[in-house]
Structures are given as C-alpha cells and as structure tokens.
C-alpha positions in Angstrom: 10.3 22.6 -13.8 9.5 23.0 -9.8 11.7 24.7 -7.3 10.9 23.6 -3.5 12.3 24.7 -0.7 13.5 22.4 1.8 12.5 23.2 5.3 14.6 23.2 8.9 13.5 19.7 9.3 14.3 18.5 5.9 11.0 18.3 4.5 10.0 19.5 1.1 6.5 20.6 -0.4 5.2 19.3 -3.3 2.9 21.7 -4.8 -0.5 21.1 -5.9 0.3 21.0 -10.2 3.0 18.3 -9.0 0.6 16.8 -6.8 -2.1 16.9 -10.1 0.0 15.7 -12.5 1.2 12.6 -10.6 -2.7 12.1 -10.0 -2.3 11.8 -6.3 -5.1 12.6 -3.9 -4.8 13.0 0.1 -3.6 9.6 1.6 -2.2 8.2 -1.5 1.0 7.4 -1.6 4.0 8.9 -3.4 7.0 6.4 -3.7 10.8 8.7 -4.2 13.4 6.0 -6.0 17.2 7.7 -5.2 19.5 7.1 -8.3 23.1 6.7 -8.0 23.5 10.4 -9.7 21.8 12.2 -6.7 18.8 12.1 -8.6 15.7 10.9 -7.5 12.3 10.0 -9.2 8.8 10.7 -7.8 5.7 8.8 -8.5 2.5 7.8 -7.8 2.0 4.4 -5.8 -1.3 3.2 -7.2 -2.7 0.3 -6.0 -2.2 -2.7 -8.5 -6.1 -3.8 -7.4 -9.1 -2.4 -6.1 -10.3 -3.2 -2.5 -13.2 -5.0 -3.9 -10.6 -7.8 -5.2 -10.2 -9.1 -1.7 -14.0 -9.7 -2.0 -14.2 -13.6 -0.9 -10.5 -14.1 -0.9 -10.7 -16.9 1.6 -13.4 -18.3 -0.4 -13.3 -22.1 -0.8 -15.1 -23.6 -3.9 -17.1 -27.0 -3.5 -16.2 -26.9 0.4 -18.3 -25.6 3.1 -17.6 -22.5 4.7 -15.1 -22.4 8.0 -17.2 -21.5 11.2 -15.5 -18.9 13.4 -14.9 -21.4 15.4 -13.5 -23.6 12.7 -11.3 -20.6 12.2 -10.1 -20.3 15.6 -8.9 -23.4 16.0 -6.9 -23.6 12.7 -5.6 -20.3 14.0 -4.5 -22.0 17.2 -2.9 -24.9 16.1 -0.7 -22.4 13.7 0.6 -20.7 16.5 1.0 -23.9 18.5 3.2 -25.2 15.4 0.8 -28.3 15.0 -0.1 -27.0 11.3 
C-alpha cells in the first residue's frame, strides 16, 4: 500500500511504481471512479482502438470518393438544416 500526501491545492502524487503498475505513460490517461464508501478506484484509460483504426473511416465501398468540394457542400447543407 501507497501513502500520498495531498497538497495545499488538493492535488495528490501518484508515484512512479503506481504509475508502473497501472502501465500508464505521460499523457495517458488515468480515470478515478468515487464509490459510495469514500472509496475510490484508479485505473488506466486505455484506448479501446489504435489510431490506425480511423484509417479510411469515411471510406465508401463501390462509390467514388467525395471531392473537397463535394465535402463542403454536404457540410453546408448540414448546417443549413437541408440534410
């Protein structure tokens, strides 16, 4: 078990073995779920896919490929309401 020490501002530490077991890295994410106890649970928010998966998400089979101006103009009537 960990002690931290909660600072003036309220903020807490978590120390590097905490930080290794979870297996988070700098700029991950770490997601605190408060039980009704006045506990709380700490984990590691991993992502559920890698980047690569939004690889040709707007990819259309059998159908040509939108222009950027094809895409503009779908874009526009979406925020004119007309689609």
């Amino acid at each position: 078990m960990s002690t931290l020490t909660v600072t003036s501002k309220g903020q807490v530490t978590l120390r590097k073995d905490v930080l290794d077991h979870l297996g988070v890295q700098p700029g991950q994410r770490i997601s605190v779920d408060k039980l009704p106890d006045g506990r709380v649970v700490v984990s590691a928010e991993h992502a559920s896919e890698p980047i690569s998966a939004v690889f040709n998400l707007l990819k259309r089979d059998n159908r040509p490929a939108l222009s950027i101006d094809d895409i503009n103009d779908v874009a526009a009537q979406g925020w004119a309401g007309k689609r």
